[in-house]
N, CA, C and O atoms as a CHARMM CRD file, in Angstrom:
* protein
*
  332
    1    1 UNK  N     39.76100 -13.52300 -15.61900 PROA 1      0.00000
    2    1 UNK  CA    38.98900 -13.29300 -14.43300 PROA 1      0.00000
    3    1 UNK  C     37.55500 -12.96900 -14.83800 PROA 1      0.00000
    4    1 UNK  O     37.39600 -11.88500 -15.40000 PROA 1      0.00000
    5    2 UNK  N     36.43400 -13.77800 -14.63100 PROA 2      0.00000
    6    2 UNK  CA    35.65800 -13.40300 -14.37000 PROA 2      0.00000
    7    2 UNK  C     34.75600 -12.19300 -13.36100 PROA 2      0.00000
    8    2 UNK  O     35.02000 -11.70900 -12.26100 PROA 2      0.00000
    9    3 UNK  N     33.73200 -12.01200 -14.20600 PROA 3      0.00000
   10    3 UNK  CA    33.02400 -10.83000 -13.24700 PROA 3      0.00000
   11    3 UNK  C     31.67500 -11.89400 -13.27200 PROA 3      0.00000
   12    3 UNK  O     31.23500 -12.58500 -14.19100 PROA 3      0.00000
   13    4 UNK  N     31.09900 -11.67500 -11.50300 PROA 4      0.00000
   14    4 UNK  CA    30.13900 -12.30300 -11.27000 PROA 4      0.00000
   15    4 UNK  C     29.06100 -10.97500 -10.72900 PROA 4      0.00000
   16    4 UNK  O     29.24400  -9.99900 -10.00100 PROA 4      0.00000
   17    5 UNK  N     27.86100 -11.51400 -11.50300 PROA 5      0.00000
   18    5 UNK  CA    26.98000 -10.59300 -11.10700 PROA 5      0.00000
   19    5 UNK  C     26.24600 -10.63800 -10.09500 PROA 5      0.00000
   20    5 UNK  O     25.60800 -11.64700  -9.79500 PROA 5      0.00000
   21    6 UNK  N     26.23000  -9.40700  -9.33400 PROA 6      0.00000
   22    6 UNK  CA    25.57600 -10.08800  -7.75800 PROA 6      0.00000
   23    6 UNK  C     23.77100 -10.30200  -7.37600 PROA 6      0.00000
   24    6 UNK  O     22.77600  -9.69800  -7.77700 PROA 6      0.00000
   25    7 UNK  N     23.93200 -11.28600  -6.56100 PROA 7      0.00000
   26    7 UNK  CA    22.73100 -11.54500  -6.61300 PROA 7      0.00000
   27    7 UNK  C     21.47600 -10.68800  -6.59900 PROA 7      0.00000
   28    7 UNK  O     21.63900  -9.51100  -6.27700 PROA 7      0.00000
   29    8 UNK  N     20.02200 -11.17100  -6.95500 PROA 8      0.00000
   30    8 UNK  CA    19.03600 -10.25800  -6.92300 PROA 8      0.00000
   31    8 UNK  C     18.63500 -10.53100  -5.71800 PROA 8      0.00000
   32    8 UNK  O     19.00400 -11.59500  -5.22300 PROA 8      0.00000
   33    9 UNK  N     17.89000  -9.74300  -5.05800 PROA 9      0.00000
   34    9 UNK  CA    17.37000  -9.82600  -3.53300 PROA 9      0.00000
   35    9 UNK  C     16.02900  -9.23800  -3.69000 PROA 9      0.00000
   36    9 UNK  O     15.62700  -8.21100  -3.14200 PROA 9      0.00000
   37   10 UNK  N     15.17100 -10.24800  -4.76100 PROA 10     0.00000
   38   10 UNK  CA    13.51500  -9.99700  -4.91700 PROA 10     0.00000
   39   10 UNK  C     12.57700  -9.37900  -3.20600 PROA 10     0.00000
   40   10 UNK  O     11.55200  -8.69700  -3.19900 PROA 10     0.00000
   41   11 UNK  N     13.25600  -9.83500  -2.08100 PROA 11     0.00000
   42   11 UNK  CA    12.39900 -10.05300  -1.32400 PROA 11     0.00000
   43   11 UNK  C     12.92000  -8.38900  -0.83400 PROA 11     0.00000
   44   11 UNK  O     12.14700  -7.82800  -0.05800 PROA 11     0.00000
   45   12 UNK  N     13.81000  -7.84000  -1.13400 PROA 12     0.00000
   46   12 UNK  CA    14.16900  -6.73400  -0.57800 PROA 12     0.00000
   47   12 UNK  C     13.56700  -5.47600  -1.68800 PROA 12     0.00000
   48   12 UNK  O     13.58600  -4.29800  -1.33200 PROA 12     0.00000
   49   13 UNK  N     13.08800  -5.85800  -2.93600 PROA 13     0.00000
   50   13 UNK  CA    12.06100  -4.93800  -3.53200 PROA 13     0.00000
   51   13 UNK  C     11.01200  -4.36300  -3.04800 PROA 13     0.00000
   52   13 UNK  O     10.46300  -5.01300  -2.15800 PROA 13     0.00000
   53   14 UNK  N     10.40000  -3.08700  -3.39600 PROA 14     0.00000
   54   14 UNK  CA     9.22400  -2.39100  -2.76400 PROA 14     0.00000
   55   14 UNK  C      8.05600  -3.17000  -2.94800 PROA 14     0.00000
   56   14 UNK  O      7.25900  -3.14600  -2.01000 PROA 14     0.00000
   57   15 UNK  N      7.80600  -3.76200  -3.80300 PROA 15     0.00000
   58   15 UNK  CA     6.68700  -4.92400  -4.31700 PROA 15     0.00000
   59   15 UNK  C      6.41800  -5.79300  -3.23700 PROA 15     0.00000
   60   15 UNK  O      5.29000  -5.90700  -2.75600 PROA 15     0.00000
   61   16 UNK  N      7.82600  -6.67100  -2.66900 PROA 16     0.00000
   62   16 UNK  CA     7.84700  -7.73900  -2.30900 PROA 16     0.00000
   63   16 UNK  C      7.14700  -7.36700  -0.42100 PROA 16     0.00000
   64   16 UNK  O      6.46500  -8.09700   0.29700 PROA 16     0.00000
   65   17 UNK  N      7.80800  -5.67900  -0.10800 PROA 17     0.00000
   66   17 UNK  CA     8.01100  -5.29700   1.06300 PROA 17     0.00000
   67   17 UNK  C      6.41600  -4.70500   1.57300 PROA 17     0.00000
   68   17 UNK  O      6.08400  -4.62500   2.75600 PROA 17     0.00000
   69   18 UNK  N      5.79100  -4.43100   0.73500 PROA 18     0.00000
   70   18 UNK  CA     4.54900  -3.95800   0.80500 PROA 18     0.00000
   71   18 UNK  C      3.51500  -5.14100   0.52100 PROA 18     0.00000
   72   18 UNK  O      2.33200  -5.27000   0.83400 PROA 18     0.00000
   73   19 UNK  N      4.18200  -5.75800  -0.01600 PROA 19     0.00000
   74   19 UNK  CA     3.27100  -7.58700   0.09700 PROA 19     0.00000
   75   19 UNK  C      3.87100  -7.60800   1.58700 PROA 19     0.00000
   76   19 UNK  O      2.78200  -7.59000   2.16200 PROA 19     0.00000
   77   20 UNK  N      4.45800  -7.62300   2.24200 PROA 20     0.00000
   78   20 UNK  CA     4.81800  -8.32600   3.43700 PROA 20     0.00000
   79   20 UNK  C      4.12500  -7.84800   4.32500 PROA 20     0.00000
   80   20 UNK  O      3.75800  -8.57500   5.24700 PROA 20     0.00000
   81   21 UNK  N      3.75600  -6.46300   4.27500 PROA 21     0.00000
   82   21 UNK  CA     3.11700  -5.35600   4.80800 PROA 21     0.00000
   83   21 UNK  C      1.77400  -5.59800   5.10100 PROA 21     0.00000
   84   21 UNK  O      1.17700  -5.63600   6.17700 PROA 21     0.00000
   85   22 UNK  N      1.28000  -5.81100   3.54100 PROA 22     0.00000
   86   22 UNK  CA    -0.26400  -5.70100   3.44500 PROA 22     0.00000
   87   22 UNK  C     -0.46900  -7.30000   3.88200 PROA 22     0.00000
   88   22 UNK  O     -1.67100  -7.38700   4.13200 PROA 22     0.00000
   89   23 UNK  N      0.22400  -8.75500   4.11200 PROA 23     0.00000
   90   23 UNK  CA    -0.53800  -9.39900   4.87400 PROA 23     0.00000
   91   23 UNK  C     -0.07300  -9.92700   6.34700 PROA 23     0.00000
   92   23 UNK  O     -0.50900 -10.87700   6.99700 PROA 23     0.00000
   93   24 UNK  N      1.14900  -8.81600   6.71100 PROA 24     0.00000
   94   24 UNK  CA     0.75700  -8.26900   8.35800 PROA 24     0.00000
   95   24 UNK  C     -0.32200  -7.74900   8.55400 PROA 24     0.00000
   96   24 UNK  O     -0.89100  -8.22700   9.53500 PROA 24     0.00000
   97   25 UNK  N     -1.10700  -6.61400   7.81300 PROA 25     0.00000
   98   25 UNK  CA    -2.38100  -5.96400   8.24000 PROA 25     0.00000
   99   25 UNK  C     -3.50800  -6.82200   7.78700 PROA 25     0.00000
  100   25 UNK  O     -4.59400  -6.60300   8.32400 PROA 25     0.00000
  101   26 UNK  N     -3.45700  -7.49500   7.14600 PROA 26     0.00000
  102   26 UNK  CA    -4.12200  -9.08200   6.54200 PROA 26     0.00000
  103   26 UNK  C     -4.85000  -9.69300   8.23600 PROA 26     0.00000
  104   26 UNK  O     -5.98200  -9.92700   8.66100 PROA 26     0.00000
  105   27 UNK  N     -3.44700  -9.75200   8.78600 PROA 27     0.00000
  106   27 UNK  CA    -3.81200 -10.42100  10.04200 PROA 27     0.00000
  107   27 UNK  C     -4.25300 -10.12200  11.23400 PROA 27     0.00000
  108   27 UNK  O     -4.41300 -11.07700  11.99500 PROA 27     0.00000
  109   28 UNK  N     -4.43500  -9.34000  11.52200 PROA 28     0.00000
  110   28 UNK  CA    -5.62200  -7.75900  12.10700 PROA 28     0.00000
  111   28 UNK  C     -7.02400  -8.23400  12.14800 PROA 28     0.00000
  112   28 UNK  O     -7.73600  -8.15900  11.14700 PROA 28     0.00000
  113   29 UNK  N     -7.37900  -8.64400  13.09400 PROA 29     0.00000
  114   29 UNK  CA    -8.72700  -8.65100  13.54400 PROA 29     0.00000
  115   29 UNK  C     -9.87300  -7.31800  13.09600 PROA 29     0.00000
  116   29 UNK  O     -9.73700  -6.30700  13.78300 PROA 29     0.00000
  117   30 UNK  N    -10.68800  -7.28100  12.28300 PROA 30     0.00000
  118   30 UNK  CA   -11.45600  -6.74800  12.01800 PROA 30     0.00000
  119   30 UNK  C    -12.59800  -6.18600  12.80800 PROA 30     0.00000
  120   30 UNK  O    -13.28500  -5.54400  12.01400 PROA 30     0.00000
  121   31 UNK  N    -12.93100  -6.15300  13.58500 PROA 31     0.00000
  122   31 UNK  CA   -13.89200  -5.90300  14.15900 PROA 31     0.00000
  123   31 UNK  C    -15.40300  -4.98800  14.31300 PROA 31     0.00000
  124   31 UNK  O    -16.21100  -4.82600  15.22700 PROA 31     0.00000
  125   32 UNK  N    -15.27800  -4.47600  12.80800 PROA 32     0.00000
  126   32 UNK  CA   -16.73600  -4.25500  12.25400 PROA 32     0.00000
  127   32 UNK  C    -17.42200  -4.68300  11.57900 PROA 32     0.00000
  128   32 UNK  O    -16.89400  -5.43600  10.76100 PROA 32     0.00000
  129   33 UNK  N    -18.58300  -4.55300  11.49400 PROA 33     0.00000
  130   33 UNK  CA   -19.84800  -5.53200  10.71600 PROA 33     0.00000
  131   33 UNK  C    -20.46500  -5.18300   9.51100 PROA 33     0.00000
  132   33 UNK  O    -21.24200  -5.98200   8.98800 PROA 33     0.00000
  133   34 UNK  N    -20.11200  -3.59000   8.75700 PROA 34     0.00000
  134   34 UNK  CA   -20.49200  -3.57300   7.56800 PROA 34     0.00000
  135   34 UNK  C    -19.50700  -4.51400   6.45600 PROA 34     0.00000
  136   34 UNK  O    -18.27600  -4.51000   6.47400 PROA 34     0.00000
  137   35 UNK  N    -20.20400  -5.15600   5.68200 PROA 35     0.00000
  138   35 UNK  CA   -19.44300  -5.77700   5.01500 PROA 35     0.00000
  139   35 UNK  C    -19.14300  -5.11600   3.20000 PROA 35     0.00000
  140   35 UNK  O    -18.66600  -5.71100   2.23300 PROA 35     0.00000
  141   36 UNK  N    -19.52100  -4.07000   3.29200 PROA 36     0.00000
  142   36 UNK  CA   -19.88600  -3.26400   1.88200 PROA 36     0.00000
  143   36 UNK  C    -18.70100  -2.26100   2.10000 PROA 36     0.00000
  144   36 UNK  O    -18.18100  -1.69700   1.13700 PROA 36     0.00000
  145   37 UNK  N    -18.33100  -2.07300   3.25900 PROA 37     0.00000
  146   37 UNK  CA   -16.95500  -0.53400   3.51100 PROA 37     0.00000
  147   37 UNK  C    -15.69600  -1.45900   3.18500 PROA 37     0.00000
  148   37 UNK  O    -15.45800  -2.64500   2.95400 PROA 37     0.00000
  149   38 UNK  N    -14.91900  -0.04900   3.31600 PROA 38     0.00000
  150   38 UNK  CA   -13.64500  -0.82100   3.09500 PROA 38     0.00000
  151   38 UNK  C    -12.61300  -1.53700   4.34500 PROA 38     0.00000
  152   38 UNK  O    -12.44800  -1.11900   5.49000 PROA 38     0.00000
  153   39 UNK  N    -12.11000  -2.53400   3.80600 PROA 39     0.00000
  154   39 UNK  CA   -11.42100  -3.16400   4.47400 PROA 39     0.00000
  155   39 UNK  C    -10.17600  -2.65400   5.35800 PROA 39     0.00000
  156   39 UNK  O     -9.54900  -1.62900   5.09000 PROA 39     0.00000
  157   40 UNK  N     -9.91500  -3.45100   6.38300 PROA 40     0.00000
  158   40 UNK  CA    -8.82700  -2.97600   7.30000 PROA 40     0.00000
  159   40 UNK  C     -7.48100  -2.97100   6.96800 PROA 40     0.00000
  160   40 UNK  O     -6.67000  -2.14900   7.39500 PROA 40     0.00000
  161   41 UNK  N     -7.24100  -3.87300   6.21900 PROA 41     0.00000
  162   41 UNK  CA    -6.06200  -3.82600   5.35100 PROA 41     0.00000
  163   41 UNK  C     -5.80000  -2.72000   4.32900 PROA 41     0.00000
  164   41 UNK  O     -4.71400  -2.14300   4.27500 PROA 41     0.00000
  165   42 UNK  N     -6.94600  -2.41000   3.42400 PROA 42     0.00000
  166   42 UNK  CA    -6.94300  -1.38200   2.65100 PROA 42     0.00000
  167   42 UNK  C     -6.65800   0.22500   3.16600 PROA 42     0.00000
  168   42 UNK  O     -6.01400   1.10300   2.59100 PROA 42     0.00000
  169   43 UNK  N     -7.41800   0.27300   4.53400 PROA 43     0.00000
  170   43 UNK  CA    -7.17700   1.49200   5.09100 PROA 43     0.00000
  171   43 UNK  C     -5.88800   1.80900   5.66600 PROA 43     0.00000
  172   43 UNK  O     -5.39000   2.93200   5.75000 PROA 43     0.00000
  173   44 UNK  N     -5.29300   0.48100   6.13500 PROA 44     0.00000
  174   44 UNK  CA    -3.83000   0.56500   6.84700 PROA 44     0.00000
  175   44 UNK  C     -3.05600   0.86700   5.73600 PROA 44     0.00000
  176   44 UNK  O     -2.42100   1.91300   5.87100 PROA 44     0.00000
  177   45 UNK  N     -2.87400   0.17400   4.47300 PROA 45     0.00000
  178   45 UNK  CA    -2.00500   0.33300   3.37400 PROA 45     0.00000
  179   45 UNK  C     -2.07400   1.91100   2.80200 PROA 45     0.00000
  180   45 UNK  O     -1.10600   2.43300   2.24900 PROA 45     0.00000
  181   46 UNK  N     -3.36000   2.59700   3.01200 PROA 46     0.00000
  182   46 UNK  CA    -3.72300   3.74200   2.53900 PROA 46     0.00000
  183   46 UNK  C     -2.98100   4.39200   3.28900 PROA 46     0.00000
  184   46 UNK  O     -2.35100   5.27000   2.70000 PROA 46     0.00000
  185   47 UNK  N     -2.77400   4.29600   4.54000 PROA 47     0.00000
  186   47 UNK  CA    -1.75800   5.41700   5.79100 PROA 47     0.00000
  187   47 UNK  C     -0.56000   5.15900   5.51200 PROA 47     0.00000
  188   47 UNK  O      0.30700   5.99800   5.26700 PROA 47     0.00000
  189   48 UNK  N     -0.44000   4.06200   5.52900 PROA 48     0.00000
  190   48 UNK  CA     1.35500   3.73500   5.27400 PROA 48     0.00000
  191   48 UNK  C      1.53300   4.51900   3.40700 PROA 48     0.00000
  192   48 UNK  O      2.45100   5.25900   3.05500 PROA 48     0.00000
  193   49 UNK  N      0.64500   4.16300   2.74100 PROA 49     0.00000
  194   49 UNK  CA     1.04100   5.24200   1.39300 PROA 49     0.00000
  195   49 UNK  C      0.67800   7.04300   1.69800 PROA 49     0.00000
  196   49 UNK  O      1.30400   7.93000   1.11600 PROA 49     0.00000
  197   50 UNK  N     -0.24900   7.27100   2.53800 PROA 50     0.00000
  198   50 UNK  CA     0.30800   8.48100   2.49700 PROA 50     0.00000
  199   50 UNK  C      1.40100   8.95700   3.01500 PROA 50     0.00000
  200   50 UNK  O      1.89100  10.01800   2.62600 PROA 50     0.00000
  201   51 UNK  N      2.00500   8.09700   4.12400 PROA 51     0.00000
  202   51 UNK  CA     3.31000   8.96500   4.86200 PROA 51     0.00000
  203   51 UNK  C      3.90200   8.33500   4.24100 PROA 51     0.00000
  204   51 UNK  O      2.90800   7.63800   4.44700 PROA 51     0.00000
  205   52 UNK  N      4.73200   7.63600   3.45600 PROA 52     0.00000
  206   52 UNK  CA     5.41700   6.97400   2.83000 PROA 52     0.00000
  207   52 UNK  C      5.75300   7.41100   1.28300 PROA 52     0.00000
  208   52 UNK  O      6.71300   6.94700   0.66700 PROA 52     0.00000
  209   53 UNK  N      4.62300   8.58500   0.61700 PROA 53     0.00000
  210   53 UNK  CA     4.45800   9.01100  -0.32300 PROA 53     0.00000
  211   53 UNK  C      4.97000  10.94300  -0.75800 PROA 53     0.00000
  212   53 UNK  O      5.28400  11.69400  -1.68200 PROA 53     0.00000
  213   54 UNK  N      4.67900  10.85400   1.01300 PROA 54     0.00000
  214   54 UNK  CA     5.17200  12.44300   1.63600 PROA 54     0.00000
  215   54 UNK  C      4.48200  13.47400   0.95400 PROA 54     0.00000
  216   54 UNK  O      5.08800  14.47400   0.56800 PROA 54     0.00000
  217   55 UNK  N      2.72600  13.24800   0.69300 PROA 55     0.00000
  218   55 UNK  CA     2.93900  13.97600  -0.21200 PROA 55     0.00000
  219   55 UNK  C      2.66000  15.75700   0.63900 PROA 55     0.00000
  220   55 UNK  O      2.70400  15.84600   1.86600 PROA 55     0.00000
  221   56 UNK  N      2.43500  16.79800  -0.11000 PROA 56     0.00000
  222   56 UNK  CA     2.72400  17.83300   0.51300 PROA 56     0.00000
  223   56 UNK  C      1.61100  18.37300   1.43100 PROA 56     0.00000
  224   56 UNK  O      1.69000  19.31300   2.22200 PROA 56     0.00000
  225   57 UNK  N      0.51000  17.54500   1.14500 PROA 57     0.00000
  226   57 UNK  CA    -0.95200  18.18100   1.53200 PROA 57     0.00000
  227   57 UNK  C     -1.97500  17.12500   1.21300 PROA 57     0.00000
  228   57 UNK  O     -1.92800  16.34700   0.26000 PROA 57     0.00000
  229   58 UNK  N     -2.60500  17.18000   1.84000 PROA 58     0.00000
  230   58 UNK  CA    -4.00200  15.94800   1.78200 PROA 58     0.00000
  231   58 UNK  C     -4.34500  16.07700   0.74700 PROA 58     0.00000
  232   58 UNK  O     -4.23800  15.03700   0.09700 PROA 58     0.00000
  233   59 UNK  N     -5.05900  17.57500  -0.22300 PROA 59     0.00000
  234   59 UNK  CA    -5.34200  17.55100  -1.81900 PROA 59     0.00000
  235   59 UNK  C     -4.28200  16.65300  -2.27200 PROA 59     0.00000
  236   59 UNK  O     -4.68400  15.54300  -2.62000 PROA 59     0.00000
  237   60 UNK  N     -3.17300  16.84000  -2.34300 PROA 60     0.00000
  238   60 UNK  CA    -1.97400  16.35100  -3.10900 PROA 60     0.00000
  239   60 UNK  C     -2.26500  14.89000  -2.94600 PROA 60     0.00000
  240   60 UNK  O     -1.92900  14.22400  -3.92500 PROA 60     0.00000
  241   61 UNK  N     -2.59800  14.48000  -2.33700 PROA 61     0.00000
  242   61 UNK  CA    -2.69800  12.68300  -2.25500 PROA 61     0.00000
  243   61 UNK  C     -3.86700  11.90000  -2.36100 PROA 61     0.00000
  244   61 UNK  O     -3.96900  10.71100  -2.66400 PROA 61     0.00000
  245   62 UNK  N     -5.00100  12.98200  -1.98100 PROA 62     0.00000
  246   62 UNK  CA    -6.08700  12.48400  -2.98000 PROA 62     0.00000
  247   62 UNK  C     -6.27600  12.92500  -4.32900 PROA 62     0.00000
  248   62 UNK  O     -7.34900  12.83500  -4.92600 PROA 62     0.00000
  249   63 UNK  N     -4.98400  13.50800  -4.90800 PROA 63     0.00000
  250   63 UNK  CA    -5.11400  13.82600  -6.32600 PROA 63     0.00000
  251   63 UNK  C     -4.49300  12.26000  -6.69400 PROA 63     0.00000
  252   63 UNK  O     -4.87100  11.53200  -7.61200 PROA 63     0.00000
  253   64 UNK  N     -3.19800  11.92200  -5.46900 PROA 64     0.00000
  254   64 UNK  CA    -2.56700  10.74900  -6.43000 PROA 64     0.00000
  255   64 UNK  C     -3.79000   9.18000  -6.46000 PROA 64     0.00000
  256   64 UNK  O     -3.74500   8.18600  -7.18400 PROA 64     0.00000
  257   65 UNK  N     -4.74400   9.53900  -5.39200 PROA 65     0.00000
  258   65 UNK  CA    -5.66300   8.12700  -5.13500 PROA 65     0.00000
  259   65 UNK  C     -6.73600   8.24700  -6.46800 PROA 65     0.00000
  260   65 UNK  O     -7.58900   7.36500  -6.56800 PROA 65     0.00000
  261   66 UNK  N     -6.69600   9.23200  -7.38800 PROA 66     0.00000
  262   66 UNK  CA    -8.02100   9.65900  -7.84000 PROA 66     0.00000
  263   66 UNK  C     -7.47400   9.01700  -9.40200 PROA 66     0.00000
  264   66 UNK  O     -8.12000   8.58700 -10.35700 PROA 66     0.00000
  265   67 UNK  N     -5.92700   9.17700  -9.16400 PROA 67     0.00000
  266   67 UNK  CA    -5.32100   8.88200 -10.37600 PROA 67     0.00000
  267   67 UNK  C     -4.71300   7.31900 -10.59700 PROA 67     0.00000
  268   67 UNK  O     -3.93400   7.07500 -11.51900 PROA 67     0.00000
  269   68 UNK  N     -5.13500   6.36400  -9.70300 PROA 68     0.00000
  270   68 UNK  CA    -5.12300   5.23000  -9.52900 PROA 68     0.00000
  271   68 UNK  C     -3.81800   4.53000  -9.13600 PROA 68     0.00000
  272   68 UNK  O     -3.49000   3.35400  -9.29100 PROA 68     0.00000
  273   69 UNK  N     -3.14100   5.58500  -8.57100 PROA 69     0.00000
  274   69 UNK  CA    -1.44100   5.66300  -8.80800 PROA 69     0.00000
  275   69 UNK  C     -1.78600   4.42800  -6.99700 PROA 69     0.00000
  276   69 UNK  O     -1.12800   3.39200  -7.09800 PROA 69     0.00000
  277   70 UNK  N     -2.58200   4.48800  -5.69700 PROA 70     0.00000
  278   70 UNK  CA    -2.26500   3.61200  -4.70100 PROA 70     0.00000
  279   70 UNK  C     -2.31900   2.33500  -5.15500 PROA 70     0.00000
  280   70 UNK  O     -1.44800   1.48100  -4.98700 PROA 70     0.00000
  281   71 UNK  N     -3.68800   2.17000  -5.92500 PROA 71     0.00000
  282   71 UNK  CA    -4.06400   0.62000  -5.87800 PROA 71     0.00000
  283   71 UNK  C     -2.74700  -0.45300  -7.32700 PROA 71     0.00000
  284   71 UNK  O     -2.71400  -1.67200  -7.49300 PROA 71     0.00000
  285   72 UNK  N     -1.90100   0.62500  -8.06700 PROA 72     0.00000
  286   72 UNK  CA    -0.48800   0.16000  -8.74900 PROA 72     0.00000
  287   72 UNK  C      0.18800  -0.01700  -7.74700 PROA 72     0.00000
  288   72 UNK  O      0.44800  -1.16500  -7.38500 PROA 72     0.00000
  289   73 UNK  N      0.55400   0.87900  -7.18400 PROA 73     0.00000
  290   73 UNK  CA     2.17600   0.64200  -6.52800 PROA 73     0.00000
  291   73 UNK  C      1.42600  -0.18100  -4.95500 PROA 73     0.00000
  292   73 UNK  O      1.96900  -1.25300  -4.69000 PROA 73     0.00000
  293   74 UNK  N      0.53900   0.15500  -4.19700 PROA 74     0.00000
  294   74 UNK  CA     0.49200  -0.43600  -2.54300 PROA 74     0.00000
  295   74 UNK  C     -0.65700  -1.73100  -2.88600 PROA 74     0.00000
  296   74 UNK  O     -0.79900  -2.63500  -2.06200 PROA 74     0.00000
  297   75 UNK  N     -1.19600  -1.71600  -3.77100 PROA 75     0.00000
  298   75 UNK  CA    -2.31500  -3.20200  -3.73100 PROA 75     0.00000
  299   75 UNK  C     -3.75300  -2.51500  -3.23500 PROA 75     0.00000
  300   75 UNK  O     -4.58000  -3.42300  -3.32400 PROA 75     0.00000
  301   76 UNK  N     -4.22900  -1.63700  -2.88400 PROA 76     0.00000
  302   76 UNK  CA    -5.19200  -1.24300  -1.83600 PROA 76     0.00000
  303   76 UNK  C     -6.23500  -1.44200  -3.02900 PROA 76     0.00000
  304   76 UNK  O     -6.11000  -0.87200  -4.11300 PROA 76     0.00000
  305   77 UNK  N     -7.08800  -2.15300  -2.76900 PROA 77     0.00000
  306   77 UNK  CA    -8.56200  -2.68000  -3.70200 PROA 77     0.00000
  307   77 UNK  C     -9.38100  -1.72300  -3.55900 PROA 77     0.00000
  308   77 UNK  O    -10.14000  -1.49300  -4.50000 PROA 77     0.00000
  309   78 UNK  N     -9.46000  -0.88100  -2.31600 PROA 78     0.00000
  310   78 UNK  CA   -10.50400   0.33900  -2.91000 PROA 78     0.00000
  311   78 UNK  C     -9.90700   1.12400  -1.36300 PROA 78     0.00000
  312   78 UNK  O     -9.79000   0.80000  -0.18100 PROA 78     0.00000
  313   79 UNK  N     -9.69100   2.07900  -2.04900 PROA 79     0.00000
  314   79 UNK  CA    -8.76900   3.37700  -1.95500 PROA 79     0.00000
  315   79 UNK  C    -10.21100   4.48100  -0.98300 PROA 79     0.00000
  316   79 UNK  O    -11.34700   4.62600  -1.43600 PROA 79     0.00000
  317   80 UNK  N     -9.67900   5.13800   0.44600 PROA 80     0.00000
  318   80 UNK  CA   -10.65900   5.37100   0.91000 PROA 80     0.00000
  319   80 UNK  C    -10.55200   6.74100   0.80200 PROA 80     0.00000
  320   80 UNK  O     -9.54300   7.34100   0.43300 PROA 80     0.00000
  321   81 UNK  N    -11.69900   7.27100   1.15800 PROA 81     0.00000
  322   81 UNK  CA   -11.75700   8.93000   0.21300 PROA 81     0.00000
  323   81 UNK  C    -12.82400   9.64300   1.41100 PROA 81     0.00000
  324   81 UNK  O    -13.30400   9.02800   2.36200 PROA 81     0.00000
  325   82 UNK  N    -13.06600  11.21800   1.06100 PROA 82     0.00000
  326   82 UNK  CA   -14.02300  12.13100   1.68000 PROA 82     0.00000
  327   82 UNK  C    -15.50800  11.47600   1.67000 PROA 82     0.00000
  328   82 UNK  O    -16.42200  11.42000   2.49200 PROA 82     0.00000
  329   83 UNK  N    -15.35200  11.11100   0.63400 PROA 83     0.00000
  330   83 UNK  CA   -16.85200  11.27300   0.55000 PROA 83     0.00000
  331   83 UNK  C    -17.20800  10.14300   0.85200 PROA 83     0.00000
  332   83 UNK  O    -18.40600   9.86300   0.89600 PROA 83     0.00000
C-alpha cells in the first residue's frame, strides 16, 4: 500500500493570500494628486498588517515597520509612518 502525499494548495498560502489582497486594493480608484506620497494600496496593506499582526500598541508596530519586517511578509513598497 502506498502512501500518497497530499496535495499542496500554493494558493491557500499567506504569500499567495496577501497577493490576492494587495491587487484587490490594486483596483481602488485613487483619487489624489500627489504623486510623491504613498500609494493606496500600500496604505490598505499597512491596516490589514496592523490588525492582522495584533500587535499590542501602535509603538509595537511601528517598531515592526522600522524593522522592515511589513514590506517581507505584506509587499507594502513604502511603509507609512508619523512623520
Amino acid at each position: 500500500m502506498s502512501s500518497l502525499a497530499p496535495q499542496v494548495r500554493k494558493h491557500l498560502a499567506a504569500d499567495a493570500l496577501f497577493g490576492l489582497v494587495r491587487h484587490g486594493f490594486a483596483r481602488i480608484p485613487a483619487y489624489h494628486s500627489n504623486a510623491g506620497e504613498i500609494s493606496l494600496s500600500d496604505a490598505l496593506m499597512a491596516a490589514l498588517a496592523m490588525f492582522s499582526l495584533k500587535s499590542p500598541s501602535l509603538l509595537a508596530y511601528d517598531k515592526q515597520r522600522a524593522e522592515g519586517n511589513l514590506s517581507t511578509i505584506y509587499g507594502i513598497e513604502r511603509v507609512p509612518c508619523d512623520t
